[in-house]
C-alpha positions in Angstrom: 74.7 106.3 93.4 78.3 104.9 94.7 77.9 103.1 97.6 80.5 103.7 100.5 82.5 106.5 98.9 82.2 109.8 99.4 83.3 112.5 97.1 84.7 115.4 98.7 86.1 118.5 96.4 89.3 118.7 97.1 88.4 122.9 98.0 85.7 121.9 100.7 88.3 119.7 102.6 89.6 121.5 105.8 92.1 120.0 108.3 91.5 119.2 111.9 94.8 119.0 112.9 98.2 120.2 111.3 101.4 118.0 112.6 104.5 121.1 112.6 107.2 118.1 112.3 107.8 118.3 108.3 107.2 114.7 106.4 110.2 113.4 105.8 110.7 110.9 102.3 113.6 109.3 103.2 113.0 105.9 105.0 115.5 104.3 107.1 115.4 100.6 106.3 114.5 99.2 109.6 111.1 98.5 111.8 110.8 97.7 115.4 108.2 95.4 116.8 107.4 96.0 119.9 104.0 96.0 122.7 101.2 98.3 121.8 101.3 99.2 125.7 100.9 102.8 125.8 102.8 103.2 128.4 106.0 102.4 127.1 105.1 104.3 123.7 107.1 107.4 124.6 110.6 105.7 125.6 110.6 103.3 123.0 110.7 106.6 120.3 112.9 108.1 122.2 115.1 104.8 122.4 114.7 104.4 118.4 115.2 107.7 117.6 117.9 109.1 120.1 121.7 109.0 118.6 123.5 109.7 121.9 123.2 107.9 125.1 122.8 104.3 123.8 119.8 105.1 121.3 119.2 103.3 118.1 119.3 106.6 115.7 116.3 105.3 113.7 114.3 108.5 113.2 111.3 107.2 110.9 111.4 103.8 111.6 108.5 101.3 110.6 105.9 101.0 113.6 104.5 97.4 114.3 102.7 97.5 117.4 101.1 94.3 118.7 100.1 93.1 122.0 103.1 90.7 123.3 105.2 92.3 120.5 107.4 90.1 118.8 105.4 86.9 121.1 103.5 86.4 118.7 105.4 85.5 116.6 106.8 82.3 119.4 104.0 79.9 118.9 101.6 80.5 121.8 98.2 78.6 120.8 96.7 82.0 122.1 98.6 84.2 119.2 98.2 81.7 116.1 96.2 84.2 114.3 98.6 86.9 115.5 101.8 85.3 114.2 100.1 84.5 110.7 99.2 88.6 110.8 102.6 89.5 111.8 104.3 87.7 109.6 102.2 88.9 106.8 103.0 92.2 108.3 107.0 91.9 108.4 107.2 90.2 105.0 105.4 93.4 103.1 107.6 96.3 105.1 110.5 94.3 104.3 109.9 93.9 100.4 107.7 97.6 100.2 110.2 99.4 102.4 113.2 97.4 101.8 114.0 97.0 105.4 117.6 95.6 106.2 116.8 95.4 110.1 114.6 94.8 112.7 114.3 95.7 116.3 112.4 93.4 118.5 111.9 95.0 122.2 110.0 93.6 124.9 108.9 95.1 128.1 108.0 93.8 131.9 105.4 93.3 133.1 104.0 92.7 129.9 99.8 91.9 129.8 100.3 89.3 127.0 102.6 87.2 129.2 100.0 87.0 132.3 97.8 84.3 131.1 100.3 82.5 129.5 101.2 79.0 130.7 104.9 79.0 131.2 105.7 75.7 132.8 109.2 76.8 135.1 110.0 80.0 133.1 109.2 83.4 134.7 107.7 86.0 132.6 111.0 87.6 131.4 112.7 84.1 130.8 109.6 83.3 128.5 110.1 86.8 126.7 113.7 86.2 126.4 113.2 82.1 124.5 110.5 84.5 122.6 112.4 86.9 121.2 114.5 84.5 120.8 112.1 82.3 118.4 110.6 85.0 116.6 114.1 86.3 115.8 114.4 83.0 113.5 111.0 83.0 112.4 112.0 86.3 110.9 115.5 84.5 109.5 113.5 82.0 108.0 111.4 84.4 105.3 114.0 86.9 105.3 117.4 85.9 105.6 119.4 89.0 104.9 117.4 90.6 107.2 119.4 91.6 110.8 117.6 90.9 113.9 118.1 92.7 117.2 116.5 92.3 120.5 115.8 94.3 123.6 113.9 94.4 126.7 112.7 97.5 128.3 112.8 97.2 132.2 111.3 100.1 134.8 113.4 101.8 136.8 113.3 104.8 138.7 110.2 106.0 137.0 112.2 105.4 133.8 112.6 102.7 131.1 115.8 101.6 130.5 116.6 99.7 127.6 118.8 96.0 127.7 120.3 94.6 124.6 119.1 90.8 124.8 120.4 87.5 122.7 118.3 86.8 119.9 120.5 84.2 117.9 
């Protein structure tokens, strides 16, 4: 007896679901770290994937969803064992896939940011020294690495996407 695995015959397998979009090999050399707020999951593929209207044209890009994002990766007392998973995270995509950039985005209105103490900084001026620091935490353990930031505001019943300062 083999204790927590299960041997299936490969003939007895059947499929639940069937994606139609082909797998494609080629990677892309990039990630984007961004909120896991489901909300926001739908513009911020078709931010990263469009190639016209401002879009990133990163079609299979690395996913690393976290809540806060990339605020984790700032310090916070509340994200310590966060930033050490992150980090962990970033460092294996980066050798694994040999990533040459990564996309930080934030978003307002942001859950992560509500119980934070910010002293005199409003929520978005805390994301922005954020993105900010994790942008050089990411420097720090890999160098040749280009960082980009970006914030992803409401409007109109839309997302719109702002390139921010990250160095």
């Amino acid at each position: 007896m083999r204790l927590g695995i299960i041997d299936v015959p490969t003939q007895s397998r059947s499929s639940v679901y069937t994606a139609t979009c082909p797998f494609e090999e080629k990677r892309v050399g990039a990630a984007a770290v961004y909120c896991s707020d489901g909300r926001f999951g739908e513009a911020m593929d078709e931010f990263l994937h469009d190639e016209s209207n401002g879009g990133l044209a990163l079609p299979h890009y690395d996913r690393v969803a976290i809540p806060g994002g990339a605020g984790c990766l700032a310090g916070h007392t509340c994200a310590y064992h966060d930033k050490n998973a992150l980090v962990r995270q970033l460092e294996f995509l980066i050798k694994a896939h040999g990533l040459r950039r990564v996309v930080l985005i934030a978003h307002d209105g942001c859950g992560f940011y509500k119980d934070l103490f910010m002293v005199t900084r409003t929520a978005e001026q805390q994301q922005a020294a954020d993105l900010a620091k994790a942008a050089t935490v990411i420097r720090t353990f890999a160098p040749n690495v280009h960082v980009e930031a970006y914030f992803a505001r409401k409007v109109d019943g839309r997302v719109a996407f702002e390139p921010w300062q990250c160095d």
